[in-house]
C-alpha positions as CSV (number, residue, x, y, z in Angstrom):
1,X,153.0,51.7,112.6
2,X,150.0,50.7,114.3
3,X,148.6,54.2,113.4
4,X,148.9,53.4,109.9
5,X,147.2,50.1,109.6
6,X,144.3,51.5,111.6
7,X,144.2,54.4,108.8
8,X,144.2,51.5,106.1
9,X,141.8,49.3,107.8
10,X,139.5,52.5,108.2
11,X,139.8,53.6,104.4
12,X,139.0,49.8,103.0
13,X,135.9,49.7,105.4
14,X,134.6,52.6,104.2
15,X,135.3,51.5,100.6
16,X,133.6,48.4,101.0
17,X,130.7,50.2,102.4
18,X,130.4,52.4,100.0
19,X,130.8,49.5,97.1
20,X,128.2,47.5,99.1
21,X,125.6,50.5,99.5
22,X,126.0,51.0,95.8
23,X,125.4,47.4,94.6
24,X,122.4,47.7,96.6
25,X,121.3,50.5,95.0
26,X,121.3,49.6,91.5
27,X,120.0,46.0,92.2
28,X,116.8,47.9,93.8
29,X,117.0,51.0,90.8
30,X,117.4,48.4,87.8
């Protein structure tokens, strides 16, 4: 159980990351 919520927990932090590092990006391209 605990396995699988650190596995979530890793995969939306990485999303948000990667959403985050890619609004930066076009606000700085545009």
């Amino acid at each position: 159980m605990g396995e699988i919520i650190t596995g979530l927990d890793f995969m939306v932090t990485e999303l948000i990351t990667f959403l985050y590092l890619f609004s930066e990006f076009n606000l700085c391209g545009s």
